[in-house]
C-alpha positions as CSV (number, residue, x, y, z in Angstrom):
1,X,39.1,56.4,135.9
2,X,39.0,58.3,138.8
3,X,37.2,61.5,139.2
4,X,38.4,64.9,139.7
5,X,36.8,67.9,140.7
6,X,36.7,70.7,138.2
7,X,39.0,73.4,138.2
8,X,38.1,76.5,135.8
9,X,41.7,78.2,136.4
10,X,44.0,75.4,134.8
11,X,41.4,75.7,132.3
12,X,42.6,78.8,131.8
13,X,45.9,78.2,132.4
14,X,46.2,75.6,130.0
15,X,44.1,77.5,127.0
16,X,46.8,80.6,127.4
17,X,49.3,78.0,127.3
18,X,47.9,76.5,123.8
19,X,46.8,79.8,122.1
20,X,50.4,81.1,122.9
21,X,51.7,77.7,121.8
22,X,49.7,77.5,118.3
23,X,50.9,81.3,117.5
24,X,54.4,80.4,117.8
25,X,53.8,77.4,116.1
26,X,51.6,79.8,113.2
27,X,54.2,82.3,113.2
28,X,57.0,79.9,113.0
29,X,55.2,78.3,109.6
30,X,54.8,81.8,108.4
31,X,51.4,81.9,108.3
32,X,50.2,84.3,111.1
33,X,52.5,87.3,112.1
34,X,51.4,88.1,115.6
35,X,51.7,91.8,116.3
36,X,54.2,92.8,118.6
37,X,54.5,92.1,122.1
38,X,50.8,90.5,121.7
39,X,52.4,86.6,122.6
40,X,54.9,88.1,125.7
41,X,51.7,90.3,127.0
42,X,49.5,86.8,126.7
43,X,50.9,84.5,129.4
44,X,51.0,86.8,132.2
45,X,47.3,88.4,131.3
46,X,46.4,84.3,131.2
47,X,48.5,83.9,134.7
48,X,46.3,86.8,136.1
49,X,43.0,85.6,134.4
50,X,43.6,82.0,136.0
51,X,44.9,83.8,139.0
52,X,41.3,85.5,139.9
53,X,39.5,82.5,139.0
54,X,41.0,80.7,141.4
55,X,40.4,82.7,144.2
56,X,36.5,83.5,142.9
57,X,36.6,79.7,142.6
58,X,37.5,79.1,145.9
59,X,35.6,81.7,147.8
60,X,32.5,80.3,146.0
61,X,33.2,76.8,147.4
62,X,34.1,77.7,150.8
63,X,30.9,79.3,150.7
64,X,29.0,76.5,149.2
65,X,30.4,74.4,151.6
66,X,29.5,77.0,154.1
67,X,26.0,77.3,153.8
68,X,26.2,73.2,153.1
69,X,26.9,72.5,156.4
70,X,23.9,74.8,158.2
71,X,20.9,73.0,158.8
72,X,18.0,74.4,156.5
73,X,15.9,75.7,159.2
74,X,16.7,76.0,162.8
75,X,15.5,73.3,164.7
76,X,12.3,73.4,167.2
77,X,12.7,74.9,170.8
């Protein structure tokens, strides 16, 4: 299989998508009654949450990538 790099905001995106998923599914047994507008204020504070990551995550690799490509120390005169 081929390998892929990992990517903490579908992470998120996808863990939103399964709690919200699982509390419909709970509520719909009757099990769990979710309280009010908690499952339509979940996906978009999961869209923003994955939102940020991704940027942090790709600052932090531009800069790793950065600081990758600068030799360690300068070279002699």
């Amino acid at each position: 299989m081929k390998r892929h790099p990992f990517e903490p905001a579908r992470l998120i995106a996808g863990l939103t998508a399964l709690t919200v998923g699982t509390a419909y599914g709970l509520d719909a047994l009757g099990i769990w009654h979710p309280p009010g507008p908690w499952l339509f204020l979940t996906v978009p504070a999961g869209l923003l949450l994955s939102g940020i990551t991704a940027a942090v995550w790709a600052t932090a690799r531009r800069r790793h990538a950065r600081h990758a490509e600068q030799p360690a120390t300068p070279p002699p005169p």
